[in-house]
VEXLO-954948 format. One line per field, with one value per residue: residue in three letters; x, y, z of N, C-alpha, C in turn. Coordinates in pm, whole numbers. Layout:
N
r (ALA / ...)
n_px (X / ...)
n_py (Y / ...)
n_pz (Z / ...)
ca_px (X / ...)
ca_py (Y / ...)
ca_pz (Z / ...)
c_px (X / ...)
c_py (Y / ...)
c_pz (Z / ...)
//
This chain:
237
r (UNK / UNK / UNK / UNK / UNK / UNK / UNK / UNK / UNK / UNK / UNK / UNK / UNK / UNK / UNK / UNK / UNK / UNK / UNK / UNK / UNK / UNK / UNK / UNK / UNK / UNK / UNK / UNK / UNK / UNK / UNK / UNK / UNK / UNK / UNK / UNK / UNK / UNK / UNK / UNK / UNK / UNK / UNK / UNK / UNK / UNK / UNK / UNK / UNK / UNK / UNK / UNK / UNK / UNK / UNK / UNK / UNK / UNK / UNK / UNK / UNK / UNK / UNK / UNK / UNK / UNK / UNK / UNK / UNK / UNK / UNK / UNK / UNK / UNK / UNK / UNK / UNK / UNK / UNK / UNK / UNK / UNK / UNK / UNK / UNK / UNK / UNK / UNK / UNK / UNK / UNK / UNK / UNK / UNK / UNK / UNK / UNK / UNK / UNK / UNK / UNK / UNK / UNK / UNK / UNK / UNK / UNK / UNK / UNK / UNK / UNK / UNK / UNK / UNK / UNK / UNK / UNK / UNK / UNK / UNK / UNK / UNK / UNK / UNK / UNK / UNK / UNK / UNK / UNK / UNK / UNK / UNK / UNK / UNK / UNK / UNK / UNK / UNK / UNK / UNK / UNK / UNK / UNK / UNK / UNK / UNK / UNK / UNK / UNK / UNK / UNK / UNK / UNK / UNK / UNK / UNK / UNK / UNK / UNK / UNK / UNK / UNK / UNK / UNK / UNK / UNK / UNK / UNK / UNK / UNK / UNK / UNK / UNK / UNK / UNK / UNK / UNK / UNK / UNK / UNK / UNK / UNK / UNK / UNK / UNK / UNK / UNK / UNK / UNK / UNK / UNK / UNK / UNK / UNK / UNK / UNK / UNK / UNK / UNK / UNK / UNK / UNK / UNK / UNK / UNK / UNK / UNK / UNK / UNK / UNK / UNK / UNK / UNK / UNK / UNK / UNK / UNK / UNK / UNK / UNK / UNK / UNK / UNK / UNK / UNK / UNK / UNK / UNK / UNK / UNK / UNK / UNK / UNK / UNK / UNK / UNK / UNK)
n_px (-11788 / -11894 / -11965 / -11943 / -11792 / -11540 / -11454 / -11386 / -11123 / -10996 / -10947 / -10778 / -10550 / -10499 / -10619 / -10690 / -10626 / -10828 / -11077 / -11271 / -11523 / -11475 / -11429 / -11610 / -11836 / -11985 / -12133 / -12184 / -12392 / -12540 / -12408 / -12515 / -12526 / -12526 / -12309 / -12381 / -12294 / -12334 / -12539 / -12626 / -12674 / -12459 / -12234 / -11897 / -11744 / -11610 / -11758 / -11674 / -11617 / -11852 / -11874 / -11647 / -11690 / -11927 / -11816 / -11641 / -11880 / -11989 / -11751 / -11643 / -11893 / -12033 / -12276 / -12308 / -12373 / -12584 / -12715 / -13000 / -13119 / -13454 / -13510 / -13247 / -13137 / -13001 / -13190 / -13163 / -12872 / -12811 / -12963 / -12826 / -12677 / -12803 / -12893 / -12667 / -12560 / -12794 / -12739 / -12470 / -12432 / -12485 / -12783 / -13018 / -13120 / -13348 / -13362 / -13552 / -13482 / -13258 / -13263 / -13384 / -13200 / -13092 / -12807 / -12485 / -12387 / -12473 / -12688 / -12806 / -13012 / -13100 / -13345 / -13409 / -13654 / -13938 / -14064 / -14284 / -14410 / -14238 / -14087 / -14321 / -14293 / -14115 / -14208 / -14260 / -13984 / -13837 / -13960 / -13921 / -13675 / -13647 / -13582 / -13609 / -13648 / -13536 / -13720 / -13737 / -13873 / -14020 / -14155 / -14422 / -14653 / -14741 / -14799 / -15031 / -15342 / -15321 / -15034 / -15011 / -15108 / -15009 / -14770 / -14853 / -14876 / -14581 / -14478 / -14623 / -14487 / -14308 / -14099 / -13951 / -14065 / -13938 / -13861 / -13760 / -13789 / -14016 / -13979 / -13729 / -13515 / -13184 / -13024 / -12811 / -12837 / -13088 / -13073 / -12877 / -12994 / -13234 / -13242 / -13207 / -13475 / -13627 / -13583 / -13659 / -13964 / -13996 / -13945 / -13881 / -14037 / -14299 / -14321 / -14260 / -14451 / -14663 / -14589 / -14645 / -14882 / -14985 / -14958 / -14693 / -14438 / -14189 / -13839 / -13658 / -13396 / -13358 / -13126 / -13157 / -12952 / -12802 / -12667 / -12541 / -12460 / -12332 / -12418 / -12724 / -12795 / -12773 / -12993 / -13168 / -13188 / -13290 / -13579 / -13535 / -13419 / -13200 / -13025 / -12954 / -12699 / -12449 / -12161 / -11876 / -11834 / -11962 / -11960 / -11928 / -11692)
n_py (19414 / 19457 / 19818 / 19715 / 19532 / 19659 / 19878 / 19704 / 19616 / 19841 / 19909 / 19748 / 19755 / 20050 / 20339 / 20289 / 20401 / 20698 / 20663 / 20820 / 20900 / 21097 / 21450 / 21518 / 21422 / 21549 / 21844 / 22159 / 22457 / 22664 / 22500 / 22452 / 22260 / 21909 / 21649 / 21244 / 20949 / 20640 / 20341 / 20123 / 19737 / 19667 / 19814 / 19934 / 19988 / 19904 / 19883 / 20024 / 20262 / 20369 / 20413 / 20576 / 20832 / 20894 / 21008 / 21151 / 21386 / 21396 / 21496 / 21722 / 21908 / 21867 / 21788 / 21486 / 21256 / 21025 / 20794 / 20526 / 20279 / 20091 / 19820 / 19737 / 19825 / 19757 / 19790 / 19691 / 19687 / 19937 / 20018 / 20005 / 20172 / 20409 / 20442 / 20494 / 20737 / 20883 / 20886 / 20992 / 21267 / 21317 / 21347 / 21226 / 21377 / 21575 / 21705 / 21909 / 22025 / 22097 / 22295 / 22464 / 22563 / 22456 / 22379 / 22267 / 21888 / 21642 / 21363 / 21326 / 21079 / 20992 / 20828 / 20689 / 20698 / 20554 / 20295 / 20278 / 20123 / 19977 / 20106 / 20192 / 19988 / 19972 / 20105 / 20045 / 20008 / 20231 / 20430 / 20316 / 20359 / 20616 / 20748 / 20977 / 21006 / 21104 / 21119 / 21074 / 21102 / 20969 / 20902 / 20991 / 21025 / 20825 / 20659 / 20427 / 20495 / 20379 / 20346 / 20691 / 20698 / 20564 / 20771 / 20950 / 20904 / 20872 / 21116 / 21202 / 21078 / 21237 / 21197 / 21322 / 21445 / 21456 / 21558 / 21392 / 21392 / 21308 / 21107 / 20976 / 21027 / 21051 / 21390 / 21506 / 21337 / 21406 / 21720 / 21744 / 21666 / 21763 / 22041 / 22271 / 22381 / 22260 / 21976 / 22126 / 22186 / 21927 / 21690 / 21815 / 22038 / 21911 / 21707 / 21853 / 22034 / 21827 / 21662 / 21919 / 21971 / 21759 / 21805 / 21867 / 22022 / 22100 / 22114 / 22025 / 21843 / 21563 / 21427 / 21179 / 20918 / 21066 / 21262 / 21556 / 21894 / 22218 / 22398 / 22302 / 22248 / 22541 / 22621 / 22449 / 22495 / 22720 / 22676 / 22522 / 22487 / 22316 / 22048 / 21732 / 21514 / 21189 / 21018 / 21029 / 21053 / 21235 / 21449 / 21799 / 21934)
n_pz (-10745 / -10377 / -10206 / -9951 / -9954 / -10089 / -9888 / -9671 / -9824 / -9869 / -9588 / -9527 / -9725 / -9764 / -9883 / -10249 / -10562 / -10715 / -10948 / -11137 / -11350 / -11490 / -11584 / -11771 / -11710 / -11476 / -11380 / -11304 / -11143 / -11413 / -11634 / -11953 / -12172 / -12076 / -11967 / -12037 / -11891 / -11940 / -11843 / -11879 / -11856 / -12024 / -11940 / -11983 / -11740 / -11445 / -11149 / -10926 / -11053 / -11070 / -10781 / -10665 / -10819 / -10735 / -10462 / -10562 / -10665 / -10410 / -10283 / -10448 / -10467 / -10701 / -10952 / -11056 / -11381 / -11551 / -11736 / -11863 / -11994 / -12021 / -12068 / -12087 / -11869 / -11554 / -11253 / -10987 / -10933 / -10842 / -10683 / -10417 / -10415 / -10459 / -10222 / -10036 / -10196 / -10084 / -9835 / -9792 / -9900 / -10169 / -10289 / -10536 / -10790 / -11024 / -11343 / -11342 / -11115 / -11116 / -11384 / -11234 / -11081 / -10877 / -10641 / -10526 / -10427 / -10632 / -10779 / -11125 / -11277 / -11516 / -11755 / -12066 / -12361 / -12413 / -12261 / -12047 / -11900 / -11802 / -11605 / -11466 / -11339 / -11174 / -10938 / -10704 / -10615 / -10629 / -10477 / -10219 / -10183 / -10182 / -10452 / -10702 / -11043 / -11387 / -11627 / -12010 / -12251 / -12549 / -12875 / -12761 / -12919 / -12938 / -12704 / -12481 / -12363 / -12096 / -12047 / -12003 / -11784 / -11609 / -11636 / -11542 / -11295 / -11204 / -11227 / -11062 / -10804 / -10793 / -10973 / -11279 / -11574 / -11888 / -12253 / -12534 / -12805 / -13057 / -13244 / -13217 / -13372 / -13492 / -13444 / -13588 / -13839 / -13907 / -13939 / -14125 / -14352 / -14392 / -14234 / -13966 / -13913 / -13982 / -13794 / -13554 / -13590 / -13663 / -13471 / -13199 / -13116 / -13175 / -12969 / -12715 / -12668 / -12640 / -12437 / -12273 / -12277 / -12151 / -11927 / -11827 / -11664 / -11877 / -11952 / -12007 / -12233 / -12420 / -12640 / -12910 / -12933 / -12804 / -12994 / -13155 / -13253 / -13180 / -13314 / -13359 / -13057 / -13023 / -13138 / -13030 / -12749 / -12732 / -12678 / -12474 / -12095 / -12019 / -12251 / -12277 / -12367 / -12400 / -12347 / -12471 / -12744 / -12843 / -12605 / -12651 / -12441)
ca_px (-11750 / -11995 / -11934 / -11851 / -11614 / -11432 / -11409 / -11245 / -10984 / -10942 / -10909 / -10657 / -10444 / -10499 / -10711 / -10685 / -10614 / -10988 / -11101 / -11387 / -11561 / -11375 / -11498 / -11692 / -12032 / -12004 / -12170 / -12202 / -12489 / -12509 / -12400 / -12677 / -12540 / -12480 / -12308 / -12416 / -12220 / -12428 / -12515 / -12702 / -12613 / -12368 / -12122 / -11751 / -11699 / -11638 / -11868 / -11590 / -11607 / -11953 / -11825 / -11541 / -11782 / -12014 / -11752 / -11614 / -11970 / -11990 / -11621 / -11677 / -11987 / -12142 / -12379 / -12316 / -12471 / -12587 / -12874 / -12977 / -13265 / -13522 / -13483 / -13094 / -13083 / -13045 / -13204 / -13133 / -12794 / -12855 / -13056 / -12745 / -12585 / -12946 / -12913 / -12525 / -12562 / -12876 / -12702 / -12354 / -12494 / -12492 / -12911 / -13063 / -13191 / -13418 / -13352 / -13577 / -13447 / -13079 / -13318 / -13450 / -13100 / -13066 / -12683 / -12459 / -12354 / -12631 / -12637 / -12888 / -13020 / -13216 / -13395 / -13472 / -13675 / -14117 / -14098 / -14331 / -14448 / -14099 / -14079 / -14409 / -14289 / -13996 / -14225 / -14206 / -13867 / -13806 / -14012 / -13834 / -13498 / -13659 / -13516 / -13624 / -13537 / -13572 / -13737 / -13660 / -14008 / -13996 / -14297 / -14514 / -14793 / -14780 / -14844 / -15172 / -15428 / -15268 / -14922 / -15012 / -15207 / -14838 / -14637 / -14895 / -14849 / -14460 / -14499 / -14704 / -14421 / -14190 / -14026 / -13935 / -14072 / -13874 / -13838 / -13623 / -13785 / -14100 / -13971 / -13615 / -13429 / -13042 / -13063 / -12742 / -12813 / -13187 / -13050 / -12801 / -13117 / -13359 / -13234 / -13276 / -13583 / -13747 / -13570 / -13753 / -14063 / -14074 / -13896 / -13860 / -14186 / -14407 / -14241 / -14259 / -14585 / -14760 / -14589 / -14686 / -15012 / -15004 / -14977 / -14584 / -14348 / -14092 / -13761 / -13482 / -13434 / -13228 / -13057 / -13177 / -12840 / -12681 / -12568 / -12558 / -12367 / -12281 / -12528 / -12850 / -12806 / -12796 / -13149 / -13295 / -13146 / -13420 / -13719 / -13542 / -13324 / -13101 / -13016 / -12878 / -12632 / -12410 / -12084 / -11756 / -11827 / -12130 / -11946 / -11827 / -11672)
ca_py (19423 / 19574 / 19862 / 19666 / 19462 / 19766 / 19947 / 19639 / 19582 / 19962 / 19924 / 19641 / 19769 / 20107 / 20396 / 20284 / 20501 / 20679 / 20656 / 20840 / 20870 / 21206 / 21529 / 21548 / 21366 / 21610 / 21927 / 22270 / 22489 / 22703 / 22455 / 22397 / 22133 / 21820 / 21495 / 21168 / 20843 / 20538 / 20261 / 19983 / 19635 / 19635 / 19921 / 19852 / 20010 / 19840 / 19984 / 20071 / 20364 / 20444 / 20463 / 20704 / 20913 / 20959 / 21073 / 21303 / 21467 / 21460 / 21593 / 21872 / 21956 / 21887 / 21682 / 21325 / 21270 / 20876 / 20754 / 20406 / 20275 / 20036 / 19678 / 19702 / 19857 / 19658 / 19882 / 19647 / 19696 / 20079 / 20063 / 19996 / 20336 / 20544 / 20435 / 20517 / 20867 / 20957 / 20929 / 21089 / 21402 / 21305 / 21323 / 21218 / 21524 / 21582 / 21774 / 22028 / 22066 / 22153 / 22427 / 22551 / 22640 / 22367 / 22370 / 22133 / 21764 / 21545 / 21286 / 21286 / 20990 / 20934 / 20687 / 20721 / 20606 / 20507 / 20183 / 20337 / 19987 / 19875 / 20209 / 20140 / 19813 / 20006 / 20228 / 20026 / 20009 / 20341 / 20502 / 20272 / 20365 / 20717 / 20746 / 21057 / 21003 / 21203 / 21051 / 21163 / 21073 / 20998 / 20849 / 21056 / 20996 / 20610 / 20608 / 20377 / 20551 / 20317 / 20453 / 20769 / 20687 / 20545 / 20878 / 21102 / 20839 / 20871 / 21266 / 21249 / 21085 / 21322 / 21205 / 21425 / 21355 / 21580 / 21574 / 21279 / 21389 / 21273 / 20959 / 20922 / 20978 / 21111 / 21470 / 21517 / 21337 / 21464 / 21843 / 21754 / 21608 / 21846 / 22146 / 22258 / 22429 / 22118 / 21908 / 22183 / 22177 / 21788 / 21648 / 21878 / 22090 / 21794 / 21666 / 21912 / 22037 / 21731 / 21643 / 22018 / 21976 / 21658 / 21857 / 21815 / 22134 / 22025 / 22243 / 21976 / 21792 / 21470 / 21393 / 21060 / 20867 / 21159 / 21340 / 21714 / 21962 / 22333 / 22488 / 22228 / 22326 / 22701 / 22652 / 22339 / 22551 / 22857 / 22608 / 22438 / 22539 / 22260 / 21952 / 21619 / 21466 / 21110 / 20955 / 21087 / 21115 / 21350 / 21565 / 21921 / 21996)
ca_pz (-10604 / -10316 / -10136 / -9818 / -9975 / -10150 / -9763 / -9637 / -9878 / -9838 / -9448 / -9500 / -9796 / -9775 / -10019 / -10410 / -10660 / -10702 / -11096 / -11115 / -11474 / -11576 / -11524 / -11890 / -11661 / -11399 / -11420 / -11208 / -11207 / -11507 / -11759 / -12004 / -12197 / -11999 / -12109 / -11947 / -11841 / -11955 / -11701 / -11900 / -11847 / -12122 / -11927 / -11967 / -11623 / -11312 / -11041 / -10828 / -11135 / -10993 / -10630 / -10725 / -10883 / -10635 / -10420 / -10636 / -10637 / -10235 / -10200 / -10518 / -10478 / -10797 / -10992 / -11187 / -11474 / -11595 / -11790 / -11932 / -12090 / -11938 / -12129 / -12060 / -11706 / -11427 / -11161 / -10854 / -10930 / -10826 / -10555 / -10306 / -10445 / -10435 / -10066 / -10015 / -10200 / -9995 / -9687 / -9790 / -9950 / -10265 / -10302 / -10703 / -10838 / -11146 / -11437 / -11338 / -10977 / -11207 / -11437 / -11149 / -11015 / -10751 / -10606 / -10468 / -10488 / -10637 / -10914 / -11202 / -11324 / -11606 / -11810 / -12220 / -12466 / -12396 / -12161 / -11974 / -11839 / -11711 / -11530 / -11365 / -11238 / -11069 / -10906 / -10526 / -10562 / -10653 / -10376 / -10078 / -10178 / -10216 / -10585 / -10774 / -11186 / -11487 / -11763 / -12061 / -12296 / -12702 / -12905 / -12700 / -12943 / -12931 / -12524 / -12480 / -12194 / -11928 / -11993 / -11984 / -11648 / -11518 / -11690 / -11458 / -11141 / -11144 / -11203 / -10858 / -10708 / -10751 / -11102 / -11352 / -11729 / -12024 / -12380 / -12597 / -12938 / -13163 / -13342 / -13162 / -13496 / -13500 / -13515 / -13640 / -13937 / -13954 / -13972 / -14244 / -14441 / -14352 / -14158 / -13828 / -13838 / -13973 / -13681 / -13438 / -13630 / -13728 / -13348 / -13065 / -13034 / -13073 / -12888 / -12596 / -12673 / -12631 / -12323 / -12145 / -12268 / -12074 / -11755 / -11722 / -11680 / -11998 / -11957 / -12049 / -12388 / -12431 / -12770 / -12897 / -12944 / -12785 / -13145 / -13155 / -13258 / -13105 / -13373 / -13292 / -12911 / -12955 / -13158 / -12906 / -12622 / -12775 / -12600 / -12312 / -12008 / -12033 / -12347 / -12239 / -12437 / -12393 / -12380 / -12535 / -12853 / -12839 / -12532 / -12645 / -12373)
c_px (-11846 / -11941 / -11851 / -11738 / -11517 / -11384 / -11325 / -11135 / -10915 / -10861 / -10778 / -10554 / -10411 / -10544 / -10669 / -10697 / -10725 / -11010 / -11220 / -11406 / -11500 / -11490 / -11581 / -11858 / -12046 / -12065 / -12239 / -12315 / -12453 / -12441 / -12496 / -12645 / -12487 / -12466 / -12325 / -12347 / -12381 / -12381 / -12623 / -12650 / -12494 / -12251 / -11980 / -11687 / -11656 / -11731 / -11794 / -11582 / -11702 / -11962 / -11745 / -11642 / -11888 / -11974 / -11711 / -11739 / -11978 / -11833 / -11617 / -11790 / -12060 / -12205 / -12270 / -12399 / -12470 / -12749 / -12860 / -13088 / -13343 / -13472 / -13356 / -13037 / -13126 / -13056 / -13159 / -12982 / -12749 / -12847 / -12941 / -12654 / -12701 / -12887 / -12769 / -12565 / -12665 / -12804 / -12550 / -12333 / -12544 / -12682 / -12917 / -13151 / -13249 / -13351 / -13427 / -13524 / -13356 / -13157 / -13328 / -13309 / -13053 / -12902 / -12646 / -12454 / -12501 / -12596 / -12803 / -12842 / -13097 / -13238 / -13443 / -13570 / -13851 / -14143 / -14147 / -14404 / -14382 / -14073 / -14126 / -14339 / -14185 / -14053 / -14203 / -14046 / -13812 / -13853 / -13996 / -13740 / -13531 / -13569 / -13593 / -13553 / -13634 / -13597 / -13770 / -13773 / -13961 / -14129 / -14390 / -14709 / -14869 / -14824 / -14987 / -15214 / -15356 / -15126 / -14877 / -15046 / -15048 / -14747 / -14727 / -14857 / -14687 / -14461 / -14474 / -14603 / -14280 / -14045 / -14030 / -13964 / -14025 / -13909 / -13687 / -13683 / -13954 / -14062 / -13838 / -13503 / -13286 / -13078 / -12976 / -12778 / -12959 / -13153 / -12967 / -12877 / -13162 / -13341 / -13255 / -13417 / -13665 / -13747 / -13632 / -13901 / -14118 / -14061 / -13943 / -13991 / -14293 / -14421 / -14286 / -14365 / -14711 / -14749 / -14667 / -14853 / -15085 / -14994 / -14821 / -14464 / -14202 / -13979 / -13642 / -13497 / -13352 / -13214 / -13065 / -12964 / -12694 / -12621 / -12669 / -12454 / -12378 / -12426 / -12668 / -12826 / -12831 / -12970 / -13270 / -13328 / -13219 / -13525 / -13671 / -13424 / -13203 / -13113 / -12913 / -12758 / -12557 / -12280 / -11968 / -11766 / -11881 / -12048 / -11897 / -11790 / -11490)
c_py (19518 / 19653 / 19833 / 19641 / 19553 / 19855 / 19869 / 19650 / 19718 / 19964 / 19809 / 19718 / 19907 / 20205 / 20305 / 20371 / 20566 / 20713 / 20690 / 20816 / 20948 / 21288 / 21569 / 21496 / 21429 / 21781 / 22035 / 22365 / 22599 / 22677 / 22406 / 22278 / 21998 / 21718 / 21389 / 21054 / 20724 / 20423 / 20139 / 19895 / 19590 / 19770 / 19887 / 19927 / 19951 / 19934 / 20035 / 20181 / 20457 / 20496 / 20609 / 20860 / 20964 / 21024 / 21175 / 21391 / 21513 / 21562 / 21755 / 21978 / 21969 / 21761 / 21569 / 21286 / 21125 / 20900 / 20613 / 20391 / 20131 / 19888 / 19661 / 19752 / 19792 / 19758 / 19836 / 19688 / 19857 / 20077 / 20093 / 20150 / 20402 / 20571 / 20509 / 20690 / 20948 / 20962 / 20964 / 21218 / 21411 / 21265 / 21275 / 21342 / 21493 / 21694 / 21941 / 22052 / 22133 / 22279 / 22509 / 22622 / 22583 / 22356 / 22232 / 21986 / 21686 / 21421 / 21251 / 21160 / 20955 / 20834 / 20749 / 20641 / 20658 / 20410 / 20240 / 20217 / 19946 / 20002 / 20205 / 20041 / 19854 / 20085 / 20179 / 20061 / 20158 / 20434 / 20406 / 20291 / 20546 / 20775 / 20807 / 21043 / 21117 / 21081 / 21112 / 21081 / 21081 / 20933 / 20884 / 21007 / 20882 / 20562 / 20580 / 20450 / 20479 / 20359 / 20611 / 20807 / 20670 / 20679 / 20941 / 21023 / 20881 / 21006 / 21288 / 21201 / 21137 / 21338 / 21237 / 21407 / 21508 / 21479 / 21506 / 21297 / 21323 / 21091 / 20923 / 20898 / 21084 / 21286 / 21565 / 21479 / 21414 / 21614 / 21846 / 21725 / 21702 / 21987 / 22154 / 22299 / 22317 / 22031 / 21939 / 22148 / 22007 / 21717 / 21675 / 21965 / 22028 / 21785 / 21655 / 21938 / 21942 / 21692 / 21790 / 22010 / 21853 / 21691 / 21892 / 21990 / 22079 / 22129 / 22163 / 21895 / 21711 / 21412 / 21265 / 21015 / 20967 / 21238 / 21450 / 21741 / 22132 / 22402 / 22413 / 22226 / 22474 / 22712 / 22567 / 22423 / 22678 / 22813 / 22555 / 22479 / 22416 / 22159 / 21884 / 21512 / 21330 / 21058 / 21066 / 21141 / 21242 / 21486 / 21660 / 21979 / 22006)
c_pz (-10534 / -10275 / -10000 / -9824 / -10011 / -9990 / -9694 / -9709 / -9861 / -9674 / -9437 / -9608 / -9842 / -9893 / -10124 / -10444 / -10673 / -10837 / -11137 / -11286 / -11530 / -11560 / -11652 / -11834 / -11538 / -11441 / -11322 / -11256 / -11312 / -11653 / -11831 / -12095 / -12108 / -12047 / -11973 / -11967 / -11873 / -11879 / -11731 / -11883 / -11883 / -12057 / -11942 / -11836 / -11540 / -11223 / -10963 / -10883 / -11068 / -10822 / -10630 / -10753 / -10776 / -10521 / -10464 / -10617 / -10526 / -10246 / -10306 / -10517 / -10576 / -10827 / -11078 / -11257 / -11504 / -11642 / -11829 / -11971 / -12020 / -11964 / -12082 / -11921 / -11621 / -11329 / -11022 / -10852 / -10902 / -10728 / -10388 / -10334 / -10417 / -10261 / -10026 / -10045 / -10106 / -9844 / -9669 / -9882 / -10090 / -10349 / -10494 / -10692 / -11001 / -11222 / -11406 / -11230 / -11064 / -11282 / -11319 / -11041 / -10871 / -10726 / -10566 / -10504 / -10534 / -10744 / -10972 / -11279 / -11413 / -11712 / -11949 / -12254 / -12377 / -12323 / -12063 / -11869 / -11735 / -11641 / -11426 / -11287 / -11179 / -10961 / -10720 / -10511 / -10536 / -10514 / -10268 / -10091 / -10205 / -10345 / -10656 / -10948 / -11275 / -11589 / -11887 / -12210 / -12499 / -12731 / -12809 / -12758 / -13009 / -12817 / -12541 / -12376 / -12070 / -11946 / -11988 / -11834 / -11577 / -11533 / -11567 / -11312 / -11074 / -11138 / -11041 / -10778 / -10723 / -10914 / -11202 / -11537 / -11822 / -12136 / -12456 / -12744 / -12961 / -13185 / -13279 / -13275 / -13437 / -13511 / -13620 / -13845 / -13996 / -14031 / -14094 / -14370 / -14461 / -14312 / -14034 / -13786 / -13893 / -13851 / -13556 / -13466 / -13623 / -13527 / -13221 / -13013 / -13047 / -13014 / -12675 / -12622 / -12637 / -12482 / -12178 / -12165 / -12158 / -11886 / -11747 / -11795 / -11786 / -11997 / -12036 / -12221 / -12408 / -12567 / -12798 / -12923 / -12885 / -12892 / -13119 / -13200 / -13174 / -13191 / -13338 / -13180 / -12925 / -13055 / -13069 / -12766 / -12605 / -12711 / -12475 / -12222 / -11976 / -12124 / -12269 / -12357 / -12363 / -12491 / -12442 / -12646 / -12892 / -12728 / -12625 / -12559 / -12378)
//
């Protein structure tokens, strides 16, 4: 259902109940771990979820958190919310804007994984709906010269590239293998290292599959000013 249609049936049958996502994908400044609401093709939401939600941010004043991944996100199916939140306060904010201590309602949005291709090919859309994302970078040292050429293009316009890991493995189960200071050593300061050497200020760090625990945050959370996490299972909150 669009927006429009959801304001009529409102103006005829009066508010609906409002069902936002729950306050575990919202997040005020000074929380460093943040859990994210997934928004690939496959969501079991209704969108009327994502309406809700973006209200809640305008009327609380904080952020919304969502990510999805390129192959399975339908971005057109966005673009009519980018537009809606930009013009009822609710701006998209980056990851670093949130390090950097940015206030107020917003809603981060970011994108996982290396499709650094299918990113590119969003980049008109993205910059007419003025749509700022966080992308959230893994296989760093598989990017061919031309998607490295696209990672520095979206930079320039304004979008935010972090840290999703080395190889994109679990790190839950890596650390139970391995330890954590291998998971820092083998994962996370590649990782990041490769990307700052690449020019790009790296502060955040997103959990491939979303798995963490309380102890792999307070040692990830030693290199980066905020870790992204996903979904219910993964929140500790």
């Amino acid at each position: 259902m669009n927006r429009a249609l959801l304001l009529a049936l409102v103006a005829c049958h009066g508010k609906p109940e409002r069902k936002d996502f729950g306050p575990r994908f919202f997040s005020a400044p000074g929380v460093r771990v943040q859990c994210s609401k997934g928004v690939d093709r496959d969501h079991e939401w209704k969108h009327e979820a994502l309406a809700a939600s973006l209200e809640t941010a305008r009327d609380n004043g904080v952020v919304l958190h969502t990510y999805g991944h390129a192959p399975k996100l339908d971005l057109d199916e966005y673009l009519p919310d980018f537009d809606w939140a930009a013009q009822n306060g609710v701006p998209l904010v980056t990851f670093a804007e949130l390090a950097a201590g940015r206030t107020g309602a917003g809603w981060a949005f970011s994108v996982d994984d290396h499709d650094v291709d299918q990113w590119y090919a969003w980049r008109d859309k993205l910059r007419a709906h003025h749509a700022k994302l966080t992308f959230f970078v893994d296989h760093d040292d598989q990017l061919s010269s031309r998607e490295r050429q696209e990672l520095r293009e979206l930079a320039a316009d304004g979008h935010d590239i972090e840290a999703h890991s080395r190889t994109h493995v679990n790190a839950v189960d890596y650390v139970a293998a391995h330890g954590i200071d291998a998971y820092l050593r083998d994962e996370v300061r590649p990782n990041k290292d490769a990307l700052a050497a690449a020019g790009y200020s790296v502060v955040a760090f997103a959990y491939p599959y979303g798995a963490h625990t309380a102890a792999i945050d307070e040692a990830v959370l030693r290199d980066f000013t905020l870790v992204r996490t996903t979904g219910a299972q993964w929140c500790l909150k």
